[in-house]
Each structure stands twice: as structure tokens, then as C-alpha cells.
PLY file of the C-alpha trace (Angstrom):
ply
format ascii 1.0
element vertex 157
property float x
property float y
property float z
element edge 156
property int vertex1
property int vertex2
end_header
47.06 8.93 20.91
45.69 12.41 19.44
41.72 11.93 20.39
41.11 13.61 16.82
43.86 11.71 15.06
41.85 8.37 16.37
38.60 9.94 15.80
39.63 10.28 11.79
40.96 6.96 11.92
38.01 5.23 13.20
36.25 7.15 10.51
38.74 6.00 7.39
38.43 2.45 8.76
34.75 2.30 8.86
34.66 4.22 5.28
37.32 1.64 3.96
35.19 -1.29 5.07
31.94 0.10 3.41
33.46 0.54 0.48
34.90 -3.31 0.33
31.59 -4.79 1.55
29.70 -2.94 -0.91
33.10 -4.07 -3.97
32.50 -8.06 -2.61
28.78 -8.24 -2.64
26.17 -7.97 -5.65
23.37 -5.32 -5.76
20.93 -6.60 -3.45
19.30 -3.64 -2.66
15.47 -4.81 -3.27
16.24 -8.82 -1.85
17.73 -7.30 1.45
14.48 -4.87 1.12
12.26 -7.88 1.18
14.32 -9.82 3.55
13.42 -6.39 5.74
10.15 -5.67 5.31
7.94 -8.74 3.86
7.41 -9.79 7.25
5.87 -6.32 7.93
3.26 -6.80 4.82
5.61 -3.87 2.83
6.20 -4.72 -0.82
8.70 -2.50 -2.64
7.60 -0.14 -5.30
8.18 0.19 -9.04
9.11 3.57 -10.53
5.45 3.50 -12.35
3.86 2.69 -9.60
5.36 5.61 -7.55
4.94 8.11 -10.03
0.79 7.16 -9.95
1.04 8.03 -5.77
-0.11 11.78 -7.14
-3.25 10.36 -8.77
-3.82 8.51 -5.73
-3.36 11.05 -2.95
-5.92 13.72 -4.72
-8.79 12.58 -2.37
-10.45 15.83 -0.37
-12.45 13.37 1.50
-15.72 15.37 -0.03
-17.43 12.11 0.96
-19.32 12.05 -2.95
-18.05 8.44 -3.52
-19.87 7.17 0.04
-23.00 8.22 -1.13
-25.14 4.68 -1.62
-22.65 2.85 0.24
-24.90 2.20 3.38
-25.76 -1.22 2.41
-22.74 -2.65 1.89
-20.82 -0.64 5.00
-23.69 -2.85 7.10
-22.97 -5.90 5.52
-18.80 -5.82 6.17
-19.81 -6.04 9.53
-17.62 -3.09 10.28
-14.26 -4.36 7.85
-15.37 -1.54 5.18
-16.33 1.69 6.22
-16.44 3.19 2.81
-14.62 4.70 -0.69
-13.79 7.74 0.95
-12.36 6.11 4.40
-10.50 3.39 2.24
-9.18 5.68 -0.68
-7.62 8.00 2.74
-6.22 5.03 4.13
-4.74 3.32 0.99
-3.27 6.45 -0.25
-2.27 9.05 2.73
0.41 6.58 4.48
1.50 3.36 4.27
-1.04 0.91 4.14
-1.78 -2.54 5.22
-2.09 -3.47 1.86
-3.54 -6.59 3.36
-5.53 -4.96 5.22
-7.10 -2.60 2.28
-7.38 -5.53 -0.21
-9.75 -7.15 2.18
-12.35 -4.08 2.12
-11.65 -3.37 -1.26
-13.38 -6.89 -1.59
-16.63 -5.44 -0.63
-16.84 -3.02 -3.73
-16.94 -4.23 -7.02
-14.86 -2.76 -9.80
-17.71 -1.26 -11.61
-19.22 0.66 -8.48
-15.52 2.28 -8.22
-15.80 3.23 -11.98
-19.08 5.23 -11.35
-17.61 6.70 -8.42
-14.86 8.00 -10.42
-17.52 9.40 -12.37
-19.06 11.72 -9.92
-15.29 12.36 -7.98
-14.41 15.76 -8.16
-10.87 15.24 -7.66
-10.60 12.39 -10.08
-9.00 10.05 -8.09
-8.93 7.02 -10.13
-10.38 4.37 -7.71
-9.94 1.21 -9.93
-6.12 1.97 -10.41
-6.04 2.29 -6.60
-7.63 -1.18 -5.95
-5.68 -2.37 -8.09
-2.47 -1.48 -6.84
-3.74 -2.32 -3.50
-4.22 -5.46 -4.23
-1.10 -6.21 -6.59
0.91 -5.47 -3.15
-1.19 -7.55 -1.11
-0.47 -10.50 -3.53
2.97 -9.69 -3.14
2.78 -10.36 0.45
0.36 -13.23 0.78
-2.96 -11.85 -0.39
-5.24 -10.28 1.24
-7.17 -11.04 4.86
-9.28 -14.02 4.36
-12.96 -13.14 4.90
-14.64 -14.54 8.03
-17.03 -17.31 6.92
-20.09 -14.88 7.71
-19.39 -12.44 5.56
-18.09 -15.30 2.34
-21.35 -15.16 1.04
-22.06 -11.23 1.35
-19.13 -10.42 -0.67
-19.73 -8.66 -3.86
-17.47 -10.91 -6.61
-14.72 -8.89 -8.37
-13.80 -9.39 -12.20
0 1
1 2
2 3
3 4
4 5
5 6
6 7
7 8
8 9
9 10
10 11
11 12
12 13
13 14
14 15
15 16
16 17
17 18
18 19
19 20
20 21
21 22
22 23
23 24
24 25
25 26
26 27
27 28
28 29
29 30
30 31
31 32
32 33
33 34
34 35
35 36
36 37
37 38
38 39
39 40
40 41
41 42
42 43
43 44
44 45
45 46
46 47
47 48
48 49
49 50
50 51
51 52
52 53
53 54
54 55
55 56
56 57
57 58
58 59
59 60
60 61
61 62
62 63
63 64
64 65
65 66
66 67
67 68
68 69
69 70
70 71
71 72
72 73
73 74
74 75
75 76
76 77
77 78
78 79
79 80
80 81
81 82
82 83
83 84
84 85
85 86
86 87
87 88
88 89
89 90
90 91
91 92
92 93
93 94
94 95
95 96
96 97
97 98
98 99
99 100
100 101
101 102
102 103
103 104
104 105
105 106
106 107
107 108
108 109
109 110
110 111
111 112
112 113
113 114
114 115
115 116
116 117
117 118
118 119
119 120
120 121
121 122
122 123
123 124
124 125
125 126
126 127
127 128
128 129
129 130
130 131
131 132
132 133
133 134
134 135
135 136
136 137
137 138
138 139
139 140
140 141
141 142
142 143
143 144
144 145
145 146
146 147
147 148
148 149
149 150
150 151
151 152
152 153
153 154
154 155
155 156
């Protein structure tokens, strides 16, 4: 047989079989999605939510919004390292969304409205946490607190 005669058959089979896979099963894009990737803490994305990524990426890590954060970087014990070093993390790659919801814990929604105040990119910080941590419920919350640092943590509205 023709090597490029097989080749092209090989290639109308596998095309033909696509096609009647795709006829005989129902859009399942997003539950084969989740299937995928809820193991790996990744939570598909709305259209809204992916058009906000632009608000969310405009961080120039000026390092305004860590200013009077000493206190509580200290008492994380090392799990928050700041607005700046969280807003890079949660908005430059994928995250841990987990991961971020747990030091978002240790700043309360009202700090993250006066550091929108002074940011001069205007990243808006309370969207941000929030979306962090609407994905983290989506894939089973975020880290639990060790016990020593329960009572250190700043409660959220």
C-alpha cells in the first residue's frame, strides 16, 4: 500500500471518528474540565470573570499597598508576605487559589479598600480577594489556618 495513500487514510479515519464521538456525546466541555483539573485546585472561569483579569494584572509592584503591613506579615508567621507579593501572585499566573485565599485571610476587606486608595495603578484589591476566594470555594475552600495563628486572624465581613 501507497505510504501516502495510508497516511490520508489514517487521517480520514481518525477525522471520521472525532466527528461521531463529538455527534454521540453532549457538550461536556466544562464537566470533563472539572473532571481534569479540580484535583489540581483549578476552577474554570466565567466570561466576566476573565474579562476583570486586566483590572487585576495592573500591579507595578510599587510596593505603596505594603506600607503598614509589618504587623500583620509577623503575625502570619511567614503564610502572608504582603498586598503587593499576594496581588503578583494571585494575578500574574495561575494561582493556588487555595493557597491565596488563606493569606488573603490575614487582611481585612477594609484595609484592601484603603489600599486601593493610595494604589497608583488602581488595582482593585477587594474584587481580587474576592475572586480569589470564590475559586477557592469552588475547590474546597481555602487552607485551614494552623491553630496558632486561629486567633491572630483578622475576621473578614
Amino acid at each position: 500500500m501507497n505510504p501516502r495513500f495510508k497516511a490520508n487514510l489514517l487521517l480520514v479515519w481518525a477525522f471520521l471518528r472525532l466527528l461521531v464521538r463529538r455527534l454521540l456525546r453532549a457538550n461536556q466541555g466544562l464537566e470533563l474540565f472539572r473532571a481534569n483539573y479540580d484535583a489540581d485546585g483549578l476552577p474554570p472561569v466565567t466570561g466576566p470573570e476573565r474579562s476583570g483579569f486586566a483590572a487585576f494584572s495592573g500591579c507595578i509592584a510599587c510596593g505603596h499597598c505594603d506600607r503598614g503591613e509589618a504587623s500583620r506579615i509577623e503575625n502570619s508567621g511567614g503564610a502572608y508576605r504582603g498586598v503587593m507579593a499576594l496581588v503578583l501572585a494571585a494575578s500574574r499566573s495561575i494561582p493556588d487559589f487555595r493557597a491565596a485565599a488563606y493569606s488573603f485571610h490575614f487582611v481585612p476587606d477594609t484595609v484592601l479598600a484603603e489600599k486601593e486608595q493610595i494604589c497608583p495603578s488602581q488595582v482593585p484589591f477587594r474584587a481580587l480577594a474576592k475572586f480569589v476566594r470564590d475559586k477557592a470555594n469552588e475547590v474546597g475552600g481555602p487552607l485551614p489556618l494552623p491553630e496558632r495563628l486561629v486567633s491572630l486572624r483578622p475576621r473578614t465581613p
